[in-house]
MMTF fields as JSON, N, C-alpha, C and O atoms, coordinates in Angstrom:
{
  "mmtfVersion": "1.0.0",
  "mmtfProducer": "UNKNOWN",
  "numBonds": 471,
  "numAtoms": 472,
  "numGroups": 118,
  "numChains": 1,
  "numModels": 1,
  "chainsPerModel": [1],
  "groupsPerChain": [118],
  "chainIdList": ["A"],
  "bondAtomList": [4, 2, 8, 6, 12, 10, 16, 14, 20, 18, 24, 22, 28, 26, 32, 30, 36, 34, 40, 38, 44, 42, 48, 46, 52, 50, 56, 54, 60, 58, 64, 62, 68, 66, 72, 70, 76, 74, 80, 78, 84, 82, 88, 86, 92, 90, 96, 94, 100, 98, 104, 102, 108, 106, 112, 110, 116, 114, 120, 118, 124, 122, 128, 126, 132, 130, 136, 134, 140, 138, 144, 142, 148, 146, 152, 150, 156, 154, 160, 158, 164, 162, 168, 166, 172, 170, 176, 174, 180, 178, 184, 182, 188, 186, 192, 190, 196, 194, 200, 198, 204, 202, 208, 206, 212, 210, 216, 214, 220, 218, 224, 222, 228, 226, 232, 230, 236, 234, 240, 238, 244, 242, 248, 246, 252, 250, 256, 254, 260, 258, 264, 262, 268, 266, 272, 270, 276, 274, 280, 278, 284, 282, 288, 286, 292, 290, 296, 294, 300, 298, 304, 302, 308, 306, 312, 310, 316, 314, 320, 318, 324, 322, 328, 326, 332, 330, 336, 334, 340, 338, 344, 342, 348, 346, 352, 350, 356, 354, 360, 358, 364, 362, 368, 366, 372, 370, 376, 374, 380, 378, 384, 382, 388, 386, 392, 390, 396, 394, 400, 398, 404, 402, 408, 406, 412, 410, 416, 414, 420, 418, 424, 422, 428, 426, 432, 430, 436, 434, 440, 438, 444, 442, 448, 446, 452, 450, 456, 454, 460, 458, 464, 462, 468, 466],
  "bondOrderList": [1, 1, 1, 1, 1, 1, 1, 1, 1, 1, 1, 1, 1, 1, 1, 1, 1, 1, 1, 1, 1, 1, 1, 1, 1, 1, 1, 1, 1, 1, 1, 1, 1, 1, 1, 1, 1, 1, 1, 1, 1, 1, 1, 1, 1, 1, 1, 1, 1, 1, 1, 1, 1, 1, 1, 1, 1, 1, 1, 1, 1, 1, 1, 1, 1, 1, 1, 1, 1, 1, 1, 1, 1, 1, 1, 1, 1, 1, 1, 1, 1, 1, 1, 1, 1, 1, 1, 1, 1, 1, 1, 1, 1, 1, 1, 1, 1, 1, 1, 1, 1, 1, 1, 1, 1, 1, 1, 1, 1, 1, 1, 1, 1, 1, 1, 1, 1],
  "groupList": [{"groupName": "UNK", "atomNameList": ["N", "CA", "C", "O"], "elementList": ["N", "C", "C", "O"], "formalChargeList": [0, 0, 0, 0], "bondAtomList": [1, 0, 2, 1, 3, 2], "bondOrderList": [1, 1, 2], "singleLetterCode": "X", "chemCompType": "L-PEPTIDE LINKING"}],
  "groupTypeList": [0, 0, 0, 0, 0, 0, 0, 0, 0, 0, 0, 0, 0, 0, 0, 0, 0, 0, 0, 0, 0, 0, 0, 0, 0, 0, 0, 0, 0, 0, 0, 0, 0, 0, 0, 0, 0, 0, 0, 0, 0, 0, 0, 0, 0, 0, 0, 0, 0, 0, 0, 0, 0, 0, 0, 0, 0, 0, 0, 0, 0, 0, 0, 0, 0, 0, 0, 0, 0, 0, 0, 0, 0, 0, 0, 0, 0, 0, 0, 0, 0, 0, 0, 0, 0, 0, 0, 0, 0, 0, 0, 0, 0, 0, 0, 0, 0, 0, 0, 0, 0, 0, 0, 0, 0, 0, 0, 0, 0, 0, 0, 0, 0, 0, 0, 0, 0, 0],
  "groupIdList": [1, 2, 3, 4, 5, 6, 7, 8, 9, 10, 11, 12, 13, 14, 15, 16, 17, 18, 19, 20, 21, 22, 23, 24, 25, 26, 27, 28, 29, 30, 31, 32, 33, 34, 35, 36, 37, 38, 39, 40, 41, 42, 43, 44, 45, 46, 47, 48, 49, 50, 51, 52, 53, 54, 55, 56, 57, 58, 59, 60, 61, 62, 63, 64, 65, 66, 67, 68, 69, 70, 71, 72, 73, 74, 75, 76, 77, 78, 79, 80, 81, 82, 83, 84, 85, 86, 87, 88, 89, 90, 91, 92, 93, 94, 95, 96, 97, 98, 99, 100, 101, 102, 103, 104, 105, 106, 107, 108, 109, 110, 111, 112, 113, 114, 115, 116, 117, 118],
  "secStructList": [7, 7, 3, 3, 3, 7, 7, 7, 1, 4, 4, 4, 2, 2, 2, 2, 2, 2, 2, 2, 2, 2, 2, 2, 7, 7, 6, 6, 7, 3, 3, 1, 3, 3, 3, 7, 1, 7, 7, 1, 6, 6, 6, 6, 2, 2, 2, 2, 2, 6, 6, 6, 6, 7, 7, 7, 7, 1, 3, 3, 7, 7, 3, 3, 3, 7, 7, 7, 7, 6, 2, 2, 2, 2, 2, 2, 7, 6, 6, 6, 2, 2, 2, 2, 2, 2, 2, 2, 2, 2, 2, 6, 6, 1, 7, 4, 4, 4, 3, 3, 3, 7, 7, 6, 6, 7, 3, 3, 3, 3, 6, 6, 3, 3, 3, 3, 7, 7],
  "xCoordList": [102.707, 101.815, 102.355, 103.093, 102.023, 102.38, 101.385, 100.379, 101.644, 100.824, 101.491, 102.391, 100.993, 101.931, 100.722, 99.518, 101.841, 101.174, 101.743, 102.939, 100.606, 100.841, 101.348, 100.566, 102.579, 103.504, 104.496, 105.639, 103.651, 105.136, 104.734, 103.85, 105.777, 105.521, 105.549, 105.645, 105.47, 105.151, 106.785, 107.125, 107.668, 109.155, 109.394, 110.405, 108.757, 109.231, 107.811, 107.589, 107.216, 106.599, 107.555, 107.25, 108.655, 109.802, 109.959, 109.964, 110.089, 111.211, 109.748, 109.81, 108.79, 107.816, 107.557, 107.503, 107.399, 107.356, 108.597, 108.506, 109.777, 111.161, 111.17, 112.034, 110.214, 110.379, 109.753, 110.075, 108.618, 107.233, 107.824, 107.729, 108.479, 108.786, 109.747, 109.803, 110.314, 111.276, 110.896, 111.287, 110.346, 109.247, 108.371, 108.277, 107.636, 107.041, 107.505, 106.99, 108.502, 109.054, 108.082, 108.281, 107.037, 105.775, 106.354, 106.717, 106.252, 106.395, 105.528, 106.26, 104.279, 103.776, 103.327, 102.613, 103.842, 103.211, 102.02, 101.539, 101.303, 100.237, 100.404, 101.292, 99.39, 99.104, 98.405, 97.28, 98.409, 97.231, 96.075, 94.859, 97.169, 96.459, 97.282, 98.165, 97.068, 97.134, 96.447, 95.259, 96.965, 96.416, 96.816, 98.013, 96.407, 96.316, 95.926, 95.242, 96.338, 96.219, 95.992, 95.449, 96.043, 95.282, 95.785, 96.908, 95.228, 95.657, 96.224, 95.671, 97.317, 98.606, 99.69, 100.002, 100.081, 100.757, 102.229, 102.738, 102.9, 103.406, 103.41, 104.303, 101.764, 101.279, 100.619, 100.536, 99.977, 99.342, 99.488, 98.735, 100.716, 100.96, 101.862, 101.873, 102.576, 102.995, 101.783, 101.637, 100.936, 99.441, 99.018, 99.193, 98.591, 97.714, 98.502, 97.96, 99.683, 100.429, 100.588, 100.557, 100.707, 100.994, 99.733, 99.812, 98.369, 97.028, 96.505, 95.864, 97.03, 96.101, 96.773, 96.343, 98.122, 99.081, 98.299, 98.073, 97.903, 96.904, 97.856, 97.485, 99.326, 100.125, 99.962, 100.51, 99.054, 98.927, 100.433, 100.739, 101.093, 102.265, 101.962, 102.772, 100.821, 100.52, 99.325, 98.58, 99.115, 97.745, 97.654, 98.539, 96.328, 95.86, 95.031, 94.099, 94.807, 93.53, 92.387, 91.165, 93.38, 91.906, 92.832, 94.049, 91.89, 92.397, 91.421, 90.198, 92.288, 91.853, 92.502, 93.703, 90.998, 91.439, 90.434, 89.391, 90.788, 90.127, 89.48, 89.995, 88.573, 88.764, 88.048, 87.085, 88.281, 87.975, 86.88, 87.109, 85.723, 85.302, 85.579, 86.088, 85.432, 86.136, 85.884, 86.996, 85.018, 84.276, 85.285, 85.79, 85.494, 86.366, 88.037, 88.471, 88.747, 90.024, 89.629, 90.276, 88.923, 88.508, 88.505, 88.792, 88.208, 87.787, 89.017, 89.319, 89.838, 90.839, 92.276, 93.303, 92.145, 93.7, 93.836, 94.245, 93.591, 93.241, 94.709, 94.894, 95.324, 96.76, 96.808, 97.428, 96.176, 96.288, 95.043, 94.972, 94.189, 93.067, 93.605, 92.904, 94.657, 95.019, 95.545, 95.346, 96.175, 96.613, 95.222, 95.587, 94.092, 92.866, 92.438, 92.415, 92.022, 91.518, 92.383, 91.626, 93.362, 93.763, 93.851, 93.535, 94.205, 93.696, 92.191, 91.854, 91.7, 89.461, 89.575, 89.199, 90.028, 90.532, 90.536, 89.956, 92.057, 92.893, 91.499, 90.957, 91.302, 90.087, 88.851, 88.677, 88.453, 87.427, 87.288, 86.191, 88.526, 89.257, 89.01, 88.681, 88.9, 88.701, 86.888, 85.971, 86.969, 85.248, 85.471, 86.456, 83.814, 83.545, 84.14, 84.817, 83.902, 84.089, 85.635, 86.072, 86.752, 87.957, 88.229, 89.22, 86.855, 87.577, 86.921, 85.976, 87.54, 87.006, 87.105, 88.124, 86.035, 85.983, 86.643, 86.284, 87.881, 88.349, 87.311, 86.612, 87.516, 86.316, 87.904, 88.647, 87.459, 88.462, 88.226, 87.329, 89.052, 88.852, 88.918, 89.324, 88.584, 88.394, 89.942, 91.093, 89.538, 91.126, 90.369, 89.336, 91.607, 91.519, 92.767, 93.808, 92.327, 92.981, 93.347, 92.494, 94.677, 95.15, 96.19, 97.377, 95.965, 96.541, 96.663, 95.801, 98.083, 98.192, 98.392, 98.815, 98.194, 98.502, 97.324, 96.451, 97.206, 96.417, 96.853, 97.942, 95.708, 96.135, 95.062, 94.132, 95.068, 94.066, 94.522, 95.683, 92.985, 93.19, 93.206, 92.8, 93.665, 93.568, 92.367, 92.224],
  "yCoordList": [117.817, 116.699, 115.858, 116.365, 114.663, 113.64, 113.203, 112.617, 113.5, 112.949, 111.779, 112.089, 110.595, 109.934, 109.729, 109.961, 109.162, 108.64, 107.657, 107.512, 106.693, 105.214, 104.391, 104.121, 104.094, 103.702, 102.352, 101.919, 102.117, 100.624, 99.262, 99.058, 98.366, 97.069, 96.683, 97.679, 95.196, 95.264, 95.591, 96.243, 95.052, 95.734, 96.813, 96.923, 97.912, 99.508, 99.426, 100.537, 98.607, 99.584, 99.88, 100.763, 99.156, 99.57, 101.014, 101.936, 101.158, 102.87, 103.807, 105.01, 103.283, 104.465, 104.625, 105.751, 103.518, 103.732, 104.811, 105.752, 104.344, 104.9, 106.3, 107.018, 106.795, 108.011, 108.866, 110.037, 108.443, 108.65, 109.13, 110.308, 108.096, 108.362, 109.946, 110.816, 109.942, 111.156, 112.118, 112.971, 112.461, 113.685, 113.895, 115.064, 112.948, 113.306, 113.353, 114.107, 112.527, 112.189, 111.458, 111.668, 110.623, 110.038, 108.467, 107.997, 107.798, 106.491, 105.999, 105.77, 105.841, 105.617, 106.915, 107.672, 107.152, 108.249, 108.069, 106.986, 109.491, 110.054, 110.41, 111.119, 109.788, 109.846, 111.19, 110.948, 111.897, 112.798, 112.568, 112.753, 111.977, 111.591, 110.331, 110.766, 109.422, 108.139, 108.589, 108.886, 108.688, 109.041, 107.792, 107.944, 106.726, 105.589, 106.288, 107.295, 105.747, 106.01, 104.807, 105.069, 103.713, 102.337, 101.322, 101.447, 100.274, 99.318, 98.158, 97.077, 98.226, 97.034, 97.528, 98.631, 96.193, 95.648, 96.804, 96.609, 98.037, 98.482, 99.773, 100.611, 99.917, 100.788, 101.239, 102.255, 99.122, 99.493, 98.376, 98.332, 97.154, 96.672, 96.672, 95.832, 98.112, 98.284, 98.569, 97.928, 99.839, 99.9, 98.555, 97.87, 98.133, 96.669, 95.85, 95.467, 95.915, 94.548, 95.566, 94.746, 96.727, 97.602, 97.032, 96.062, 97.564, 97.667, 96.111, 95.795, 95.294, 94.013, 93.137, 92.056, 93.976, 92.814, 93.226, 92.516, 94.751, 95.013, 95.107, 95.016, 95.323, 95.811, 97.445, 97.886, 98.066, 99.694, 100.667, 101.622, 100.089, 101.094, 102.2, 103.098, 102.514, 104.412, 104.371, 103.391, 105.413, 106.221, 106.824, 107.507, 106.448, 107.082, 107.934, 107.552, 109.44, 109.808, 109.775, 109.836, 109.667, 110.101, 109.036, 109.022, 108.34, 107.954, 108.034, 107.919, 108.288, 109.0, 107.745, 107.48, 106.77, 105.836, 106.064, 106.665, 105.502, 104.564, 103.509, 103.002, 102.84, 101.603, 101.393, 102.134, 100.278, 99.442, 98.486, 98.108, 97.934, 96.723, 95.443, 95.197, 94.733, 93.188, 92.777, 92.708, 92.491, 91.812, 92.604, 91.934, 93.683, 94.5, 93.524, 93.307, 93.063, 93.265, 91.458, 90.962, 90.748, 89.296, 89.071, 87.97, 90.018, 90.069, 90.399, 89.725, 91.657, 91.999, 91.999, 92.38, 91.478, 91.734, 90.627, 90.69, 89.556, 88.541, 88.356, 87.669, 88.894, 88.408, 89.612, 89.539, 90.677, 91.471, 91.382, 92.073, 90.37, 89.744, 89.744, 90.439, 89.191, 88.638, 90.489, 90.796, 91.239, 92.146, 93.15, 94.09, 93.235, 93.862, 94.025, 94.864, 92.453, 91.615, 92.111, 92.061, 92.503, 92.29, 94.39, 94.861, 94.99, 96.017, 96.713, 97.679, 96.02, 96.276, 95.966, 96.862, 94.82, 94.432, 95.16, 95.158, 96.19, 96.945, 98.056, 98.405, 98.33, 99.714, 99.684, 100.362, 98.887, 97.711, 97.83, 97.742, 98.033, 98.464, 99.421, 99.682, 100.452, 102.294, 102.564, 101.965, 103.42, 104.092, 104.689, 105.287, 104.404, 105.28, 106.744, 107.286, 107.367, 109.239, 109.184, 110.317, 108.198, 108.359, 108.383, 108.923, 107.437, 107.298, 108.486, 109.254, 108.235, 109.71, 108.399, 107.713, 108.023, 107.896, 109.08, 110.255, 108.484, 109.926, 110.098, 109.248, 111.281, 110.706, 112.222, 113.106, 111.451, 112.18, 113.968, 114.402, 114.877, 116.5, 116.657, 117.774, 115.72, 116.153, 116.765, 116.34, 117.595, 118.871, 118.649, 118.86, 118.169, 117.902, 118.901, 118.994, 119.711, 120.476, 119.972, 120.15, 119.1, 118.767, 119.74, 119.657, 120.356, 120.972, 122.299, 123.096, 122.865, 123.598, 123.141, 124.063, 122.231, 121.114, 120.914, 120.115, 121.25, 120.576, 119.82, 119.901, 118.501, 117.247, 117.613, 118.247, 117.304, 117.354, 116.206, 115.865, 115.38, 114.34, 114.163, 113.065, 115.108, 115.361, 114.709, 114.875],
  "zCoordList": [99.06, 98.825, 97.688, 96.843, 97.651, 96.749, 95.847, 96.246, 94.41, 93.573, 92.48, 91.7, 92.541, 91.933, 90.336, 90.224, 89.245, 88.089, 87.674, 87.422, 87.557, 87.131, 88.534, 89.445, 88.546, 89.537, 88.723, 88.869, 88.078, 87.271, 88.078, 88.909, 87.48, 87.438, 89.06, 89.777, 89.876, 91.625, 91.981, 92.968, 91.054, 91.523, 91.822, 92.515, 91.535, 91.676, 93.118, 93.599, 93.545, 94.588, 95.849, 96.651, 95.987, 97.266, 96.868, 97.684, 95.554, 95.469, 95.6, 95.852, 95.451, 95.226, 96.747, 97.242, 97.477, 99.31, 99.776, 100.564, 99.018, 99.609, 99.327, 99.83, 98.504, 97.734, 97.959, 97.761, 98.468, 99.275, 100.689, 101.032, 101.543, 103.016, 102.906, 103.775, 101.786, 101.744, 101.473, 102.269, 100.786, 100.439, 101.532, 101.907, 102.197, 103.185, 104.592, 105.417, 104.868, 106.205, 106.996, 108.192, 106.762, 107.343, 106.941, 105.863, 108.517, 108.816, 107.407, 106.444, 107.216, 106.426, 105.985, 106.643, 104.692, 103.405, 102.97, 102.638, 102.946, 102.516, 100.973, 100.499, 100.295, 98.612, 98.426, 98.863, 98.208, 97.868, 96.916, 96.942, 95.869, 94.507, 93.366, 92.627, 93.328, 92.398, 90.975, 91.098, 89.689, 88.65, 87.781, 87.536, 87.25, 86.367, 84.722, 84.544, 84.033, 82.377, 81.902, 80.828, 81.979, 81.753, 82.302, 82.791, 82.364, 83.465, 82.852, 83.05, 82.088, 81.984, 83.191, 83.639, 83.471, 84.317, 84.721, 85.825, 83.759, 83.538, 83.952, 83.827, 84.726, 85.2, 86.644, 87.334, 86.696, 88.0, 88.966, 89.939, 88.71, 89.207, 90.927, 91.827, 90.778, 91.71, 92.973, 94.014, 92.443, 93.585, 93.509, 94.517, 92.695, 92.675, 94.522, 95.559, 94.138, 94.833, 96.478, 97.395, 96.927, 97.634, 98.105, 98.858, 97.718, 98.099, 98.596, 99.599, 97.51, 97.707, 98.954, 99.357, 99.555, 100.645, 101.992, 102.972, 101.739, 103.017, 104.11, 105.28, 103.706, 104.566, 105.294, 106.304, 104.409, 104.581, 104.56, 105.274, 103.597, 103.498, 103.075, 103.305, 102.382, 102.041, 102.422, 102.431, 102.74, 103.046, 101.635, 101.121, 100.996, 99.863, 99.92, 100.627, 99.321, 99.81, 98.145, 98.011, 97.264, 96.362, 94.966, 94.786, 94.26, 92.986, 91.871, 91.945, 90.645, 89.527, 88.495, 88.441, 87.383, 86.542, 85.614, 85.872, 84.329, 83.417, 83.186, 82.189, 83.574, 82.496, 81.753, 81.551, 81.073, 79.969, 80.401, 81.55, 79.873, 80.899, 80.688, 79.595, 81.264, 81.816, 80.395, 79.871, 79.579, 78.512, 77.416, 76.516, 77.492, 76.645, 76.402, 75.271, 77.65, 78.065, 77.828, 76.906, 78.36, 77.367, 75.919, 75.449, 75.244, 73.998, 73.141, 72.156, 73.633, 72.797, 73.419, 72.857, 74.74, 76.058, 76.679, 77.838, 76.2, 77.323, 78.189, 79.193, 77.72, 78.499, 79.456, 80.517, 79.089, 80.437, 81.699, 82.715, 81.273, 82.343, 83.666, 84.4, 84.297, 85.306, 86.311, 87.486, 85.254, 85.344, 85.605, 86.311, 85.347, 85.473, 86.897, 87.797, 86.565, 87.769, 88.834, 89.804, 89.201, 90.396, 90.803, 91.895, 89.936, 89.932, 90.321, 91.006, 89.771, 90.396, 91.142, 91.897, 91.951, 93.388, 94.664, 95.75, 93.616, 94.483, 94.832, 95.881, 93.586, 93.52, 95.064, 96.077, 94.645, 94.967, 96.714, 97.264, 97.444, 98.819, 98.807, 99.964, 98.091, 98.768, 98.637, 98.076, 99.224, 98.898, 98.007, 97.573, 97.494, 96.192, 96.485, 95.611, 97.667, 97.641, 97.486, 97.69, 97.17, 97.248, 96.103, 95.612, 95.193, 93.669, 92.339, 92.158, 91.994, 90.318, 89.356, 89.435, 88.422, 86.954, 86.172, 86.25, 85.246, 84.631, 83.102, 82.551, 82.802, 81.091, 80.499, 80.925, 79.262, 78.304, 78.241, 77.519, 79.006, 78.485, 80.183, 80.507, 81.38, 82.38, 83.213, 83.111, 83.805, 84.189, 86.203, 86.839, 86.374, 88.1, 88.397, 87.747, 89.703, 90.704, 91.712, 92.581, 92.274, 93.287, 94.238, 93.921, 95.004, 95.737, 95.337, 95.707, 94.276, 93.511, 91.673, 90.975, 91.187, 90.557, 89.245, 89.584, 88.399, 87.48, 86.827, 86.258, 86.763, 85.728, 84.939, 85.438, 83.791, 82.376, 81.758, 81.531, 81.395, 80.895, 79.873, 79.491, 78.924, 77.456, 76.717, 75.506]
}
């Protein structure tokens, strides 16, 4: 199974598809799990741009984020606004039962796999 973290800027989403198809051998790759640590451009631009083309190059099954709220990322990020926005977007496309709010101390079991969110 494939668990990815973060994924990087919309340039790296080719290698994360390419990397994906190889590990899995699936025309289109299965995500197990998407894990985000905050949402600059450096992080979630590659899902953002994957998700929002609505091409369906991965099958996602579950994602695990942070955020900040909009009024927050106005107030003290404004340059990463555009970068938000298009991320809640991406989110915004899955059902709630796909997504996890992470909160700080929380320890997720994926497959054989623990993430802890320190």
């Amino acid at each position: 199974k494939v668990i990815v973290l973060d994924g990087g800027y919309d340039h790296n989403k080719a290698d994360i598809i390419k990397l994906a198809k190889e590990i899995t051998g699936q025309a289109v790759p299965e995500i197990e799990a998407w894990f985000f640590s905050h949402a600059h451009d450096d992080h979630v631009n590659a899902f953002s741009s994957l998700v929002n083309s609505g091409k369906g190059e991965l099958k996602i099954n579950k994602l695990y984020y942070s955020l900040l709220t909009r009024d927050y990322v106005v107030q003290n990020e404004p340059g990463s606004l555009s970068t938000y926005d298009s991320f809640v977007k991406a989110l915004n496309t899955f059902p709630d039962s796909s997504k996890v709010s992470v909160q700080q101390g929380d320890v997720f079991e994926v497959d054989a796999s623990n993430v802890d969110s320190g």
